[in-house]
N, C-alpha and C positions, 0 to 999 in steps of 0.2 A: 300186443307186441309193439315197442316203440321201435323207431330206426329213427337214424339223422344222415343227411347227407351236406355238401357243403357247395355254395355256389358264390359270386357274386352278386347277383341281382336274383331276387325273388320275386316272381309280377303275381299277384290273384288276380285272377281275371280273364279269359280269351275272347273278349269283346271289341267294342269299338277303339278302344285305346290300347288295352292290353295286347293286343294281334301287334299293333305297333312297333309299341316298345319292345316286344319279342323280335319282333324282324330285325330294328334299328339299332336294340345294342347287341345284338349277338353277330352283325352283321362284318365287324371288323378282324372275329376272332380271337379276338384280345379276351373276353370276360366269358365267364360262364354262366350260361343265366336258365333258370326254370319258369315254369309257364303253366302255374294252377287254374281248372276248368271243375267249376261244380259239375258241369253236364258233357256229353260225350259227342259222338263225332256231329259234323253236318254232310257228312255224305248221306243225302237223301234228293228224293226227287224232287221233293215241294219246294226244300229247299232252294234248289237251282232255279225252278222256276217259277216267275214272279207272284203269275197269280196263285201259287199255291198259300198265299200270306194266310188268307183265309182257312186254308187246311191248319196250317201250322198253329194258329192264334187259340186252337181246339183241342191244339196235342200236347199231353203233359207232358211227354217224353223231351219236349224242346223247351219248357217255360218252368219259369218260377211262377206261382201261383200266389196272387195276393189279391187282398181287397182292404177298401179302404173301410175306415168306420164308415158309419150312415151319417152322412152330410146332411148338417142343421138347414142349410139354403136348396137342397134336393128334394125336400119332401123326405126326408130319412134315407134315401137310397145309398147301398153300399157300393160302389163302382170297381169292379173287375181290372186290376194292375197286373196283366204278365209282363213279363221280361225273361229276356233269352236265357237258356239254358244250356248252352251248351257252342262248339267251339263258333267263333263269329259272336256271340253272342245275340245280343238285339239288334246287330245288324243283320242279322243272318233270320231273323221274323220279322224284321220291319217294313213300312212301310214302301222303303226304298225312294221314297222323296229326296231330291239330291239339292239339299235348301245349305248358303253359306248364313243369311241373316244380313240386313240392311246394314251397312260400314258405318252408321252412324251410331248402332249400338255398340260397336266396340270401342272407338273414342270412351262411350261411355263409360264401360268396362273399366279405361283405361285410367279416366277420372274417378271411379271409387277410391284410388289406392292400391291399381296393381298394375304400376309400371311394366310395360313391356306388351300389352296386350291390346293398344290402338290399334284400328285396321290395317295401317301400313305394316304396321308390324306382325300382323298374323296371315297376312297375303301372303307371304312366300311359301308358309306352310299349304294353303288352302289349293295353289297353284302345284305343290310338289304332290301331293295325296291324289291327284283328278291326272283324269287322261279324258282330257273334251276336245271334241272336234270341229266347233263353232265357236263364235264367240270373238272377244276383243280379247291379240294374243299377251296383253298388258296385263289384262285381269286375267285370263284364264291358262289353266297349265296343260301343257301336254306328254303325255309319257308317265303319267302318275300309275300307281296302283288300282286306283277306283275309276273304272268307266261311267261315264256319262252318255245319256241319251235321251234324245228330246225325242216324246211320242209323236207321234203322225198322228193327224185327225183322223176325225167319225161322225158323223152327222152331228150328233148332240155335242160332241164338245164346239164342235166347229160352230154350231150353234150358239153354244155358250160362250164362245169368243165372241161372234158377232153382238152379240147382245148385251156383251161387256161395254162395247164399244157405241152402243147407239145409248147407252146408260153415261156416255161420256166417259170412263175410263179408258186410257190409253191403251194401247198394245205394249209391251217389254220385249224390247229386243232379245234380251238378256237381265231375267232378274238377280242372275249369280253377278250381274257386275256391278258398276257406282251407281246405276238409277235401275234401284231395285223397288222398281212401283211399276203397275199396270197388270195386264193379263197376259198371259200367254199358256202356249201348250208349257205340260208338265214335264221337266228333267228328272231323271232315275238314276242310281245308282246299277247300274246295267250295263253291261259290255255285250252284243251281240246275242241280244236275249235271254242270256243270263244273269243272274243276282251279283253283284258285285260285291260281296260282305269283306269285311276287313281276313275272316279266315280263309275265303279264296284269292283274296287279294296281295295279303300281307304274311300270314303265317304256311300257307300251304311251300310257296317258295323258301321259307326261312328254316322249314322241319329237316330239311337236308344238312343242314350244320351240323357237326359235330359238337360244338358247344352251347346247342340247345337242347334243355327236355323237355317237352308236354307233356302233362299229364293229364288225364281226363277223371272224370266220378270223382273230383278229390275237394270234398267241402272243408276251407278254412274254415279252422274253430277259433283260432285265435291268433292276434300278433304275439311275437316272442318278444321282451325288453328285459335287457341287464339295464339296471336303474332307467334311465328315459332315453335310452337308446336300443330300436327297433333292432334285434340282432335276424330275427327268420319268423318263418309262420309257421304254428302247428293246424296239423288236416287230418282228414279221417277220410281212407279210401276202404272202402266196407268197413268192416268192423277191426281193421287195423288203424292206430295211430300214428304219426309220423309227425317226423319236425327237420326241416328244409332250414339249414340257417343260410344267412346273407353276409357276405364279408363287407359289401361296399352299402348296398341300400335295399329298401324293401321296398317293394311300389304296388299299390293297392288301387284295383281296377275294376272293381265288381260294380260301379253303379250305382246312381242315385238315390237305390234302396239299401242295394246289400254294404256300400263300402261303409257310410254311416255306422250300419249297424256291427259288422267288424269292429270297427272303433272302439263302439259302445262294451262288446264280449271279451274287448282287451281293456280295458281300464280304461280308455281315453275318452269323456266325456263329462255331465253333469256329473256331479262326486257323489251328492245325494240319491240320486236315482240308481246308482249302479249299485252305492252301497245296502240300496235296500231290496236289490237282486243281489245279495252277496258276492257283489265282483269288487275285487281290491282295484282301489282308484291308484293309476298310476299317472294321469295327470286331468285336475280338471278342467274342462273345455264346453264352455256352455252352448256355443252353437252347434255342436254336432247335435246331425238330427232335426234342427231348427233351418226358417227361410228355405221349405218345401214350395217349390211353383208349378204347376201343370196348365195346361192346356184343355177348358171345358168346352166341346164342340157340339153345338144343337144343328137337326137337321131338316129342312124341309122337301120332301120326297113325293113325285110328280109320275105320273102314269105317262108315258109318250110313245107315238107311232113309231119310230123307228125301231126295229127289231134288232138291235146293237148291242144287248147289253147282256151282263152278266143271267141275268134272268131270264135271259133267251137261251142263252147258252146250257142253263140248267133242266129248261122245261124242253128242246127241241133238239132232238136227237142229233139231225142231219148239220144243223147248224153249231153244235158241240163239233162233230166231227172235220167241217170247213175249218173251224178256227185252229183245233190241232194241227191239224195238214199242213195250214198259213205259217202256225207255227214252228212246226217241223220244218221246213221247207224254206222260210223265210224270216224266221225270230224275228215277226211281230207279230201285230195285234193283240186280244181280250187276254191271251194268256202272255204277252210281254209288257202286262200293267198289270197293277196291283188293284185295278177298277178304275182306280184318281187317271184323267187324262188333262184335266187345264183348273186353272188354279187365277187368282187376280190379288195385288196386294190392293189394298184400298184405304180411303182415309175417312172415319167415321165421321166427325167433327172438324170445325173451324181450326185454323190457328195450330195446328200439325206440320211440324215439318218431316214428318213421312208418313207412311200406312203403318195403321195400326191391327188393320183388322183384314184375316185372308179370307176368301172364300173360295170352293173348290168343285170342282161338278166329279161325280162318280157313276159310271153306270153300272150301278144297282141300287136295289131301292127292297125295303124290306122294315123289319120292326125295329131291329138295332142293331147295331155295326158290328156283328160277331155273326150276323147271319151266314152259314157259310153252302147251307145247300135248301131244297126246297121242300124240307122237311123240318130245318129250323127257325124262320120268317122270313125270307124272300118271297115276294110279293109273286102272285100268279097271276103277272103281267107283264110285256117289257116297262122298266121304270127304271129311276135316273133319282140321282139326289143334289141336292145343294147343301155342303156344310161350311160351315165357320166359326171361325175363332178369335177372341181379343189377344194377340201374339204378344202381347205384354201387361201381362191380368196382374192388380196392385193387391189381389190377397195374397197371404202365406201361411201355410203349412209345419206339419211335424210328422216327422215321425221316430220311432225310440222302440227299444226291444221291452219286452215284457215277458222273454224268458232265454237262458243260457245256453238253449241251444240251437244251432246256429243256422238248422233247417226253419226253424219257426219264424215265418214272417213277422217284422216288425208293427207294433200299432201304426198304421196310416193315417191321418188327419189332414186332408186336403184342405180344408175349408173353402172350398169354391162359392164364389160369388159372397164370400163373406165382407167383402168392399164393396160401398155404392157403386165406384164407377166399373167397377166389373158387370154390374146389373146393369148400369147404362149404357155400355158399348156391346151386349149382347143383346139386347132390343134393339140396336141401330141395327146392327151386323143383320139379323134377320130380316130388319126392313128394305137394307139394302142388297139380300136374294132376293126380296120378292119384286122389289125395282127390274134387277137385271133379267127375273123371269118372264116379268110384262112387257118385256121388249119385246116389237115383231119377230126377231131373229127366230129365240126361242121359245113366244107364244104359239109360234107353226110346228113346233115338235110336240107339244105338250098338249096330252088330254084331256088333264085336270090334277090340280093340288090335292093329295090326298091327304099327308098330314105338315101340320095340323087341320087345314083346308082352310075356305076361306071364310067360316062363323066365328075363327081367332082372327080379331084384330087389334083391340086395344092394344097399348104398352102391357098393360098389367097381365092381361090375355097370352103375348106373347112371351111374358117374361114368366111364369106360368109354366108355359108348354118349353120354356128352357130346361127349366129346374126339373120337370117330370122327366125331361128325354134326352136330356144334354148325356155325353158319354166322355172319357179321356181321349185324348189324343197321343196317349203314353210316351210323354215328354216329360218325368219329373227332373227337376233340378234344382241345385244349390244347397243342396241340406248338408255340402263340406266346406260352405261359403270362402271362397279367396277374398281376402282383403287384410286392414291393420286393427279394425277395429276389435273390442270385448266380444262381438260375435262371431270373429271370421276364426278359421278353422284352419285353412293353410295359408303363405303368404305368396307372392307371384312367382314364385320358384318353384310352387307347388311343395315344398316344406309343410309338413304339417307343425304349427306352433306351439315352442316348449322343448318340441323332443327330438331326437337326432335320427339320420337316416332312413327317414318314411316319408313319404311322399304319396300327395291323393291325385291320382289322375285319371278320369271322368265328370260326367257332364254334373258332378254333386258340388265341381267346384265354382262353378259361372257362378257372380255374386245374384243374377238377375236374366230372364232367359234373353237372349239374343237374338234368335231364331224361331221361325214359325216350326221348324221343325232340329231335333236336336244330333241327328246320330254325322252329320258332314263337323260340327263344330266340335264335337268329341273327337274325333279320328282328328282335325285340326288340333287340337290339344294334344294329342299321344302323338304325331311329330314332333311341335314344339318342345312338350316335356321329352322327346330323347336326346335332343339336344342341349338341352339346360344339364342332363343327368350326364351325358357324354361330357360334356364340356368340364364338369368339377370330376369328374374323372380324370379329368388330361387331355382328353380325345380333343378336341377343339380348340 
């Protein structure tokens, strides 16, 4: 059965940007706008609370499920990519790292060829989205949607500060402001010990309009175009089909994986490739799909006496029970962090004018970062980890559909560490955990290195035990590349190039990542794009 209904503004997406622009243009009364969600609500408990990320990251009811091919530089391994499913999106599973990205990478941005997006110019957004309670009130906002919260120490992280600091890295007062280098405790996206996701933040207030609809379970199959002008999307809520048209614009939020591949199931991309999945090309566009960047994080994992940690919490009854109570009672501690409590940006090499490379302490410790109980590798010990990552890794990615419809994940091809100096700055990065681990601070915490321990030392050795156990840090971006060039995709308007009334807004359009972490600069993007989209409306 087909239906059509008719709006202004048609968003895909109820994620980090999408909640947004839901809120922002519906916000005047003026337009009518719809609000498509693959996945359904986030009223759940896990949800709300932080450390449930680990529950979440397990449950298919909340994710898209994907993996990447077997990476040629992994040893063949396929790496596990979810992403949110449902309303908040991957805000609403993520980590909750409440990261803007050092202001020297936006200048950069803004020197690709997309005016408008130097740091001065994206502050005011960054400032409007946060409600922070510290800080320098130049750089930081107050009154936003997204709470901010800087955790409290615990032995080991406090440890891992100190130890930062006898390694000679500085302390950061504030790494969200202009000197975004040194260590410090970790900022969340949290209000009061709750998750601060764009859908509690941004769309739960905005469901109350009268000229908003969400919908939920309703997988876009395709963009709708009279000649090269985006008119609605067609979607499929069970085994009904429908088609949402747009009078003004369509705007496409699904994500570094899904909005790509959108593109791709509507004509807009390689012309060859679509037509050899029998999709009629209705404009070709080589970069969609192409300049995939993520984030490969290796980790070294340490047995330590303090009994703090997630692993205590899972093997020790009484001590599960204290941190509820803390919790209940106080929204904090183990269960108002996602495990992450301090974090240090840092400079690998000579001749850097900033850090290149983060490093992060986590209490818990186990075989690999999905560990979520003690039945699936959490260590039957209290343990602690140290990870990191090259936050601006020079290999790139693809990924492309390889079938018409629109649940099938697309091919992934990460190629991680497919560039020398991605190999060279992950050997540093690990040398410089194990620097800050032999520091007295937290040499008095720690047991012993368990992996990879201490018979890996060479470079080769350690580069190695990269490739076997490195994991994502589920940051892809760029693969809608913004810029002017034969591979960009959209131009700083967020236009997509070619065709009228479509717009990409998500983290697929950063020409190059920004940020150690991606979901603060995507919600900074679905501000700025509601104002760019408001403003050729009339509205501004």
């Amino acid at each position: 059965m087909d239906s059509q209904s008719q709006y202004d503004y048609v968003i895909v997406g109820a994620g980090s940007a999408g909640c947004v622009l839901a809120n922002r243009l519906s916000a005047s009364g003026r337009f009518r706008v719809l609000l498509l969600e693959a996945g359904g609500s986030d009223r759940h408990l896990w949800v709300r609370v932080p450390l449930g990320v680990g529950k979440l990251l397990a449950d298919e009811r909340f994710l898209w499920r994907a993996n990447t091919e077997p990476e040629s530089e992994l040893k063949g391994n396929a790496l596990y990519w979810p992403t949110g499913r449902l309303i908040g999106g991957s805000s609403s599973v993520n980590g909750m790292v409440f990261v803007r990205g050092h202001p020297a990478k936006y200048d950069e941005w803004r020197a690709t060829g997309c005016p408008g997006w130097g740091y001065e110019e994206v502050l005011p957004y960054f400032k409007r989205l946060e409600d922070c309670p510290f800080g320098d009130r130049a750089e930081r906002g107050v009154g936003g949607p997204i709470g901010v919260t800087e955790l409290k120490g615990d032995p080991v992280s406090d440890a891992f500060l100190e130890a930062c600091a006898q390694a000679g890295y500085a302390r950061a007062s504030d790494y969200n402001g202009r000197c975004a280098e040194g260590a410090a405790p970790l900022q969340l996206s949290v209000r009061h010990g709750i998750r601060s996701s764009t859908g509690l933040a941004y769309l739960a207030p905005a469901r109350q309009r009268a000229n908003l609809d969400v919908l939920t379970h309703s997988v876009a199959e395709r963009i709708v175009f009279e000649g090269r002008r985006a008119v609605g999307i067609r979607y499929r809520i069970g085994d009904e089909t429908r088609e949402a048209r747009a009078r003004i614009e369509t705007l496409i939020c699904a994500g570094a994986l899904r909005s790509p591949q959108l593109l791709e199931l509507s004509g807009v991309g390689d012309g060859e490739r679509l037509r050899a999945l029998g999709i009629d090309v209705v404009l070709h566009l080589h970069g969609v799909g192409e300049n995939l960047q993520d984030h490969l994080m290796p980790r070294i994992t340490y047995e330590c006496s303090p009994r703090v940690t997630v692993n205590d919490l899972l093997r020790n009854r009484w001590f599960l029970v204290r941190s509820l109570l803390r919790y209940m009672f106080c929204r904090d501690g183990l269960f108002a962090t996602s495990s992450l409590n301090a974090l240090a940006y840092i400079r690998t090499r000579e001749g850097l004018s900033y850090p290149d490379v983060r490093i992060q302490s986590a209490l818990i410790s186990g075989t690999n970062r999905f560990s979520t109980s003690k039945d699936t590798g959490v260590d039957p010990y209290s343990g602690f980890h140290i990870g990191g990552y090259f936050i601006y890794p020079a290999s790139r990615g693809s990924l492309h559909i390889h079938s018409r419809d629109p649940r099938e994940q697309p091919v992934i091809r990460a190629n991680y560490l497919s560039d020398a100096l991605d190999r060279e700055v992950i050997v540093l990065l690990l040398k410089a955990i194990r620097t800050v681990a032999r520091q007295p601070a937290l040499a008095a915490v720690i047991k012993r290195e368990v992996r990879p321990g201490r018979d890996v030392v060479t470079d080769d050795e350690l580069l190695e035990y990269a490739r076997a156990t490195g994991q994502t840090c589920w940051h892809p971006t760029g693969t809608c590349k913004m810029g002017s060039g034969a591979d960009a995709v959209v131009d700083s308007q967020l236009r997509v190039h070619g065709l009228d009334a479509l717009r990409v807004v998500d983290a697929s359009v950063v020409p190059m990542i920004v940020a150690s972490n991606t979901n603060i600069p995507t919600i900074m993007i679905g501000e700025k794009a509601a104002d760019l989209v408001l403003r050729d409306a009339g509205v501004h």
